[in-house]
VMD Tcl script that draws the C-alpha trace (Angstrom):
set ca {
  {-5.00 -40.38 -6.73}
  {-5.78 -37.61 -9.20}
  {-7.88 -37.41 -11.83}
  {-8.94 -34.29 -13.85}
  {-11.69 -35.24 -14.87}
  {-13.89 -35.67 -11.68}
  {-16.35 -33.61 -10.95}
  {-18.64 -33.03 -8.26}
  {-21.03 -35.32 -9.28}
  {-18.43 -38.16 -8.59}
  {-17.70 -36.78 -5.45}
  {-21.56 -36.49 -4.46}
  {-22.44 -40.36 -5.98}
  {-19.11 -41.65 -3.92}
  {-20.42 -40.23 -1.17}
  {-24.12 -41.24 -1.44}
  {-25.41 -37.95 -1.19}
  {-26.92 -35.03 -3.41}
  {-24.09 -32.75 -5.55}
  {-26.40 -29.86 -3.54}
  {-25.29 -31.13 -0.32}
  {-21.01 -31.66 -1.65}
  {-22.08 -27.87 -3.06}
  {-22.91 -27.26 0.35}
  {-19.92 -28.58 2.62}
  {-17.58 -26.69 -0.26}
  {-19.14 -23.55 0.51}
  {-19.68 -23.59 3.66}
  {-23.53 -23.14 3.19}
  {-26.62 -25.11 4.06}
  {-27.39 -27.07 7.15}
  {-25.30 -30.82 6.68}
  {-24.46 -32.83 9.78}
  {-20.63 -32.60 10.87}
  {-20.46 -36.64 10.30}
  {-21.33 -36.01 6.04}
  {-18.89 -32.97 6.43}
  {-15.90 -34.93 7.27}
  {-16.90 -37.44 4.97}
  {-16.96 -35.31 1.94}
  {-14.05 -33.57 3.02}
  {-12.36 -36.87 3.60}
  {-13.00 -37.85 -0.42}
  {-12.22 -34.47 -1.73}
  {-8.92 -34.86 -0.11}
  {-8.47 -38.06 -1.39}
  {-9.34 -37.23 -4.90}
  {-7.64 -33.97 -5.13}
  {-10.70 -32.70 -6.55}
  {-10.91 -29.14 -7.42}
  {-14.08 -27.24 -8.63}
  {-14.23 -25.82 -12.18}
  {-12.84 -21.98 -11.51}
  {-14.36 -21.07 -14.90}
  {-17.58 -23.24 -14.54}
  {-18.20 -21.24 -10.89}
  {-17.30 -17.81 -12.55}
  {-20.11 -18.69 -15.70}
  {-22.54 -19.32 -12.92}
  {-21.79 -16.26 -10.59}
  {-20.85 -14.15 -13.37}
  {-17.24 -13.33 -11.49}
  {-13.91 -13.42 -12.43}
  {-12.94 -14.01 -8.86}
  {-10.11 -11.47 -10.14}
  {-9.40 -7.58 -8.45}
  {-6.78 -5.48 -9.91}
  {-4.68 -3.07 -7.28}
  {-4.24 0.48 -9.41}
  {-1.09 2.48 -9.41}
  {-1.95 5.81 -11.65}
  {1.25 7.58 -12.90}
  {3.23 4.69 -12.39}
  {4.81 2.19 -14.93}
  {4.12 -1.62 -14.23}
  {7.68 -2.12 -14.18}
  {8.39 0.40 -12.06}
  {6.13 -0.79 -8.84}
  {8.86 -3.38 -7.93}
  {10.85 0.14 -7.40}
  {8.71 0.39 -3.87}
  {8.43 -2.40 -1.34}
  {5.31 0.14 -0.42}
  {3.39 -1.87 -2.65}
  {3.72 -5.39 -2.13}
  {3.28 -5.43 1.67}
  {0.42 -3.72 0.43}
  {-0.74 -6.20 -1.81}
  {0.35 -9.00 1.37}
  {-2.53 -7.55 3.54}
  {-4.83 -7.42 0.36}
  {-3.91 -10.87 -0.73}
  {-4.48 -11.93 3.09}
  {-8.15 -11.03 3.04}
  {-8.29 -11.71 -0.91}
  {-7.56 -15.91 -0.24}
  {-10.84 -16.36 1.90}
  {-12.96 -15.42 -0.79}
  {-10.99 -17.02 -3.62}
  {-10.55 -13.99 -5.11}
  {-6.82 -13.34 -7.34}
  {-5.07 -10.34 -7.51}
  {-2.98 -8.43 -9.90}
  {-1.05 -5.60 -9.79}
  {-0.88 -2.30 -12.20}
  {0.54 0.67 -12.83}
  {-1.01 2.79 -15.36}
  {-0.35 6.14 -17.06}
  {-2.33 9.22 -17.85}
  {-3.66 7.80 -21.48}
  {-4.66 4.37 -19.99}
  {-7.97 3.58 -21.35}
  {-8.55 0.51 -18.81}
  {-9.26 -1.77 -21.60}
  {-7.83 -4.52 -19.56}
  {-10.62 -4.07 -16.85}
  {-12.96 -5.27 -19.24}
  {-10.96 -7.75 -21.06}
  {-9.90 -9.30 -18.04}
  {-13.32 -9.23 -16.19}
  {-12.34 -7.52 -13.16}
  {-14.78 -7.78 -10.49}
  {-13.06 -4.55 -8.86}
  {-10.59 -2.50 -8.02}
  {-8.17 -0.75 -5.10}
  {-6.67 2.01 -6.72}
  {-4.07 3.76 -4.91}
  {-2.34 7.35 -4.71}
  {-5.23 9.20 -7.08}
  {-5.52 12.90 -7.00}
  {-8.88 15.04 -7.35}
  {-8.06 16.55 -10.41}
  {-6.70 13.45 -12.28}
  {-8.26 12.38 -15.89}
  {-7.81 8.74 -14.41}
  {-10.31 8.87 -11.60}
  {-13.10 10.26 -14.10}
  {-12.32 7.13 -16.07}
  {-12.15 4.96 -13.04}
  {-15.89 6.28 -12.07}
  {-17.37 5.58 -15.53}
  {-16.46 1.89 -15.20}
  {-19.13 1.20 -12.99}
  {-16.58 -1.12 -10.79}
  {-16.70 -1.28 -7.41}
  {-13.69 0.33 -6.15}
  {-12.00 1.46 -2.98}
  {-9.43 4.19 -2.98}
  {-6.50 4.22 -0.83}
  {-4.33 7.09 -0.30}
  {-6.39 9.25 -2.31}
  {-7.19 12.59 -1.26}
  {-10.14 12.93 -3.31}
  {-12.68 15.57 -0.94}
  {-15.42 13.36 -1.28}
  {-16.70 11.35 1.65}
  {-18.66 9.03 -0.39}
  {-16.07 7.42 -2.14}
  {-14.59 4.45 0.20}
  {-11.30 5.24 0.92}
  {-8.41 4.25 3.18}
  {-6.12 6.50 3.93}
  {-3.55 7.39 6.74}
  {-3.10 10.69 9.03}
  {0.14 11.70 6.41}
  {-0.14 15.42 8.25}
  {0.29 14.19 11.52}
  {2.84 11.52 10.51}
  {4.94 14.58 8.88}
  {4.10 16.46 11.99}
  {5.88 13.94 14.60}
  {9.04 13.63 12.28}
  {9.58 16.96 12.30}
  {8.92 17.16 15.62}
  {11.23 14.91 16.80}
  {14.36 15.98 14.92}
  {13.45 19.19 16.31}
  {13.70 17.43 20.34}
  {17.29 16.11 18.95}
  {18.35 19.93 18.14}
  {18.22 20.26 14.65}
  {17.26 23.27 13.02}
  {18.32 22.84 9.51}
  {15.79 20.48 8.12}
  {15.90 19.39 4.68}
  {12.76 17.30 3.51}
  {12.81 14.94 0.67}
  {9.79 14.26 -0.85}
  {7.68 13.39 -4.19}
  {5.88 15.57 -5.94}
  {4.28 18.39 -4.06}
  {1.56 20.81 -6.51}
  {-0.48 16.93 -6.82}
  {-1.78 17.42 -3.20}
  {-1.48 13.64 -2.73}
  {0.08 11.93 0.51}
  {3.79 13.47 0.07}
  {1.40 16.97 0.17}
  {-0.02 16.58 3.73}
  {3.36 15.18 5.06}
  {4.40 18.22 4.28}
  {2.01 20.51 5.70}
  {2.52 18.36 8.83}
  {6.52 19.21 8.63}
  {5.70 22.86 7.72}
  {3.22 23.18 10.84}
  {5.86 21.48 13.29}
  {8.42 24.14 12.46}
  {6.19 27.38 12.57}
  {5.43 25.52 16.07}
  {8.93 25.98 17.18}
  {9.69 29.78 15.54}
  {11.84 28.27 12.58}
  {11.18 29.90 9.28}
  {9.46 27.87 6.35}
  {12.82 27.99 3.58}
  {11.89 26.51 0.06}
  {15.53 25.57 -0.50}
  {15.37 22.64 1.88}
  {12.76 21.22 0.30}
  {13.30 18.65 -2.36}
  {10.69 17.46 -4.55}
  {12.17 13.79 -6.45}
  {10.58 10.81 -7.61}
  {9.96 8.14 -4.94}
  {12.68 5.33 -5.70}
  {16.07 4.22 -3.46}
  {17.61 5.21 -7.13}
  {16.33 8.88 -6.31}
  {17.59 8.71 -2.94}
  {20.89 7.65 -3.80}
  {21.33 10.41 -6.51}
  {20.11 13.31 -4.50}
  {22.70 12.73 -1.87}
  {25.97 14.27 -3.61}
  {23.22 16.97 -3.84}
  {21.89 17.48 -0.25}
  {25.60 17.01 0.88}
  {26.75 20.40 -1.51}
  {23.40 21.55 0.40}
  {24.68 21.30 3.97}
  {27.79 22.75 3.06}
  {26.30 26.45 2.03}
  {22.70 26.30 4.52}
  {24.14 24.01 7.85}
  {21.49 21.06 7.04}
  {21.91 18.53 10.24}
  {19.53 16.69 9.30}
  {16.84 15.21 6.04}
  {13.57 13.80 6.68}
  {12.71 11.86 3.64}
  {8.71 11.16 3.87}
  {9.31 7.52 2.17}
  {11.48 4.86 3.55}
  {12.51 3.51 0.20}
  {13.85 7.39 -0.72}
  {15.92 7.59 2.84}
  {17.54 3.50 2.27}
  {18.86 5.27 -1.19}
  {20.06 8.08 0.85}
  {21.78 6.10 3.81}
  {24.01 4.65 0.40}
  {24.06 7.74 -1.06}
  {25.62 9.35 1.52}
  {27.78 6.14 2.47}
  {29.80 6.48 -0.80}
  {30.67 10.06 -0.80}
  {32.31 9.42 2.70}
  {29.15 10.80 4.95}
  {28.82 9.36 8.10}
  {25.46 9.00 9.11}
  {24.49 9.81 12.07}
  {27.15 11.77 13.49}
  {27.28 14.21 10.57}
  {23.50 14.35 8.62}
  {20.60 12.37 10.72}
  {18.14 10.72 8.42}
  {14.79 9.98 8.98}
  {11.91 7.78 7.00}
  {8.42 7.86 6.92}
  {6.89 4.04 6.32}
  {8.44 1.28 8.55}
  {8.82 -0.68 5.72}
  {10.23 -4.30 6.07}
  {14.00 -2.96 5.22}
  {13.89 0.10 7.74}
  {15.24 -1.95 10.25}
  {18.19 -3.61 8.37}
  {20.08 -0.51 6.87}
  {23.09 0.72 8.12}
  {22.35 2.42 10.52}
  {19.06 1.55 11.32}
  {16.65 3.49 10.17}
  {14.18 5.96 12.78}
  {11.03 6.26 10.77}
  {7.48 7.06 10.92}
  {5.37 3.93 10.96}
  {2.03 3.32 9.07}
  {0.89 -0.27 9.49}
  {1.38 -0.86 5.40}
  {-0.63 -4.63 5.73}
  {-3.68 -2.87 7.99}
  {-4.20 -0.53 4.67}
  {-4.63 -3.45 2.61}
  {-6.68 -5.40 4.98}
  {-9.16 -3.05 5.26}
  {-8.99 -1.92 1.64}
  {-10.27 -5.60 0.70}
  {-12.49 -6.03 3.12}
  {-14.59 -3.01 1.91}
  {-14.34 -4.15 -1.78}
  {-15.63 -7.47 -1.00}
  {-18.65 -5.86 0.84}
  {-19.06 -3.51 -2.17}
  {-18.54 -6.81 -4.63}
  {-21.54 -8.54 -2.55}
  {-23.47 -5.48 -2.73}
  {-23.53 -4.50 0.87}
  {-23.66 -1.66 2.69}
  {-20.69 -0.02 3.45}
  {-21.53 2.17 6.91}
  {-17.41 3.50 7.33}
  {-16.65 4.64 3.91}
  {-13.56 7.10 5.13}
  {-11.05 5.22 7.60}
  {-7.98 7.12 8.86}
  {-5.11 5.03 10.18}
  {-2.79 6.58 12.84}
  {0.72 6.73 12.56}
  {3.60 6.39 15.30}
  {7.35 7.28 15.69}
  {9.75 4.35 15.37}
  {13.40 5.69 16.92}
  {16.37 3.63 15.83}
  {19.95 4.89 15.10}
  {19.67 6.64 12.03}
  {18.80 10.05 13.45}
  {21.11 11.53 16.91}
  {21.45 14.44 18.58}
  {22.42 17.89 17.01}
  {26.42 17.77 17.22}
  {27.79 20.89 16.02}
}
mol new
graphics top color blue
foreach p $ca { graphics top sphere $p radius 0.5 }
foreach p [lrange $ca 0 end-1] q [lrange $ca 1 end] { graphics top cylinder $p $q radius 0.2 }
display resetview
């Protein structure tokens, strides 16, 4: 049965012991014998009974709620990158075990993060901020705990997750380069912000002084990160390889190239055999597209894992010994991207 009004008092009396000890077996605290565990348990499950969420927050003065931070980004806009919610899938994971909710924002340059203190939030993962930006001097004067991801931000005390973006642009390049293309166009977001998209870069540029190929600004393409980008740009990269010989684009986010691979399909491109494409993400889709899509993979869910797990240590006030973790990066080779053909 189920009745909304029991408490754990109820509970406690039903099972002849102290609401301490029911306080106990919830939590997972105290020393009880495993025969008054399963008996608690037992009448818990019988009586659906759920603790007061708002009575435990008054007492541990917690929301029990995190916000995940997209600066320069629209709320709407987020559902624009599956990026984000396997993101938020291997935040959530580590999120459930501690009861703790999650939401989701994008905010602008003229946010004032009112809703971090109208909502309570116990802390934040902000993601993608830049050293310069107005929104991380904000961010610091909250006095939230907060873990950055994908942030280059040059300072080794802030904790941050991030991934090894140079070397990931490094092995794309390189291995367009092993299938004989010369003429590499790269797709990226914005450059000047020195953000993820920025060391990519460096890593394509460094792959191709490797090899004797001249650096040529025209084949690279600075767009905003969307499939809706992707698909646009592709009438332009096309009028591209007619006048500079492009074989091939490396677009350094998946959801970019999957707008690309359409792109190109409606103006009568045939990818592989006449442009190669190439990702950078492994996101969930890479491997469904037409053709399948050869990417650079980042484990997307690890980031968020070990995002959470540093904000709960900072929420409990713990030490946190690695504050800078680098994730590696490998080369996923499906049929998107062939040999040089001309």
């Amino acid at each position: 049965m189920k009745d909304t009004k029991i408490t754990i008092k109820d509970v406690a009396r039903i099972a002849g012991t102290s609401v301490a000890t029911v306080s106990n077996v919830m939590n997972g605290a105290g020393r009880v014998s495993e025969a008054t565990k399963q008996k608690i348990n037992a009448i818990i499950e019988e009586l659906e009974f759920a603790p007061s969420t708002a009575a435990r927050n008054l007492r541990d003065k917690r929301s029990s709620l995190i916000a995940v931070v997209v600066p320069y980004m629209e709320t709407g806009k987020l559902m624009d990158n599956p990026f984000y919610w396997q993101l938020v899938t291997g935040i959530e994971e580590g999120a459930r075990s501690k009861r703790l909710h999650i939401i989701l924002v994008g905010v602008e340059t003229d946010e004032t993060f009112s809703f971090i203190r109208e909502r309570q939030i116990d802390g934040l993962i902000v993601i993608g901020a830049v050293k310069a930006s107005p929104i991380l001097k904000r961010i610091q004067k909250l006095k939230v705990p907060v873990v950055f991801v994908d942030s280059y931000l040059q300072d080794d005390q802030l904790p941050h997750i991030s991934l090894d973006d140079e070397l990931g642009g490094y092995i794309g390049t390189k291995h367009l380069l092993a299938l004989g293309h010369r003429d590499i166009m790269l797709l990226s977001g914005k450059l000047g912000e020195q953000g993820v998209h920025y060391y990519r870069w460096l890593g394509y540029c460094r792959a191709l002084t490797e090899s004797g190929i001249e650096l040529r600004e025209e084949l690279v393409l600075q767009e905003p990160v969307s499939a809706l980008s992707g698909y646009r740009i592709a009438s332009a990269i096309v009028a591209h390889a007619t006048t500079t010989n492009i074989s091939a684009v490396f677009c350094l986010s998946d959801v970019t190239a999957i707008g690309l691979l359409k792109g190109l399909y409606d103006l009568g491109i045939s990818v592989p055999q006449q442009i190669s494409v190439m990702g950078f993400d492994n996101s969930d889709q890479a491997s469904y597209t037409i053709p399948a899509l050869t990417t650079v993979h980042q484990n997307i869910a690890q980031k968020g894992e070990q995002a959470i797990k540093q904000l709960i240590a900072l929420m409990d006030g713990e030490a946190v010994e690695q504050r800078q973790i680098v994730l590696g990066v490998e080369l996923v080779v499906r049929q998107s991207a062939t040999r040089y053909q001309r």
